[in-house]
C-alpha positions, -999 to 999 in steps of 0.1 A, spaced: 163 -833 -565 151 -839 -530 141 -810 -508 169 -815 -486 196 -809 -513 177 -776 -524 179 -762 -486 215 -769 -489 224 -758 -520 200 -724 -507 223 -694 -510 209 -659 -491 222 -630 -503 247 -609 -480 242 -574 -469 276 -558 -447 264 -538 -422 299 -518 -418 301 -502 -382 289 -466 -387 319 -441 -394 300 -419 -367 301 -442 -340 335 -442 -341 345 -419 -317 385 -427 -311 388 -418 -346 370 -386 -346 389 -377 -319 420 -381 -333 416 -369 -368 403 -337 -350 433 -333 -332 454 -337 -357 434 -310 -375 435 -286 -354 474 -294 -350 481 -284 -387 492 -250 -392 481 -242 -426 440 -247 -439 461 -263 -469 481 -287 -445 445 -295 -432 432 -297 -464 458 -324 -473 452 -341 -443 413 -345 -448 416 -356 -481 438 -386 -471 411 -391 -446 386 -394 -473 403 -412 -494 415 -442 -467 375 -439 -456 360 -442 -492 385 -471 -502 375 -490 -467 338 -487 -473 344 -494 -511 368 -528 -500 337 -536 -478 311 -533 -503 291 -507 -491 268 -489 -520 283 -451 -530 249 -435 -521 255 -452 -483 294 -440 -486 278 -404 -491 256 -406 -462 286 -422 -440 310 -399 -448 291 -367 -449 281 -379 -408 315 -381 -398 330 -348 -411 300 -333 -396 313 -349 -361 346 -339 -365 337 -303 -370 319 -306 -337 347 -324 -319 374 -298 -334 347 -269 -313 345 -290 -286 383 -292 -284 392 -257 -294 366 -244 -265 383 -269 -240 419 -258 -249 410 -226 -237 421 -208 -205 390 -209 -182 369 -234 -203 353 -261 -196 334 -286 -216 317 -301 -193 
C-alpha cells in the first residue's frame, strides 16, 4: 500500500468539546427564574430534576464522559444558586445589583 492511501484511509480520533453548561448564561437565567417562581421547595424540586435530567441526557447524546457530566453539571447549579441571589436581591424594594 502506497503512502498516499494510508494518509487517506488515516482516521483521528474525535473528542466533542460540548459548550460549557456555565457559559450558558440565557439558560441560567431562566431556569433561575422559574425557580424562584415555584411556590413550593417540592415544585422546585421537580423542576430541577427535569433540569438534570434534560442536561445529563444532552451531555450523554453528545458523548461527553460521566466524570466531565459531574463536573458540568455541578458548575451550573452552582451558577444558578448565584443568579437566583442575584435576582432575589434585585426584586427587592430599594435594591440594586449593580
Amino acid at each position: 500500500m502506497s503512502a498516499q492511501m494510508e494518509l487517506l484511509d488515516w482516521n483521528p480520533g474525535c473528542h466533542v468539546i460540548a459548550f460549557p453548561l456555565i457559559r450558558r448564561i440565557g439558560r441560567i437565567r431562566e431556569v433561575a427564574g422559574k425557580m424562584l417562581a415555584k411556590s413550593t421547595d417540592r415544585h422546585a424540586e421537580s423542576y430541577r430534576d427535569q433540569v438534570t435530567t434534560g442536561l445529563l441526557g444532552h451531555m450523554t447524546r453528545l458523548g461527553i464522559p460521566e466524570r466531565e457530566q459531574d463536573e458540568q453539571l455541578g458548575a451550573f447549579w452552582a451558577a444558578v444558586q448565584a443568579e437566583i441571589i442575584r435576582q432575589t436581591y434585585q426584586q427587592r424594594p430599594g435594591g440594586n445589583a449593580a
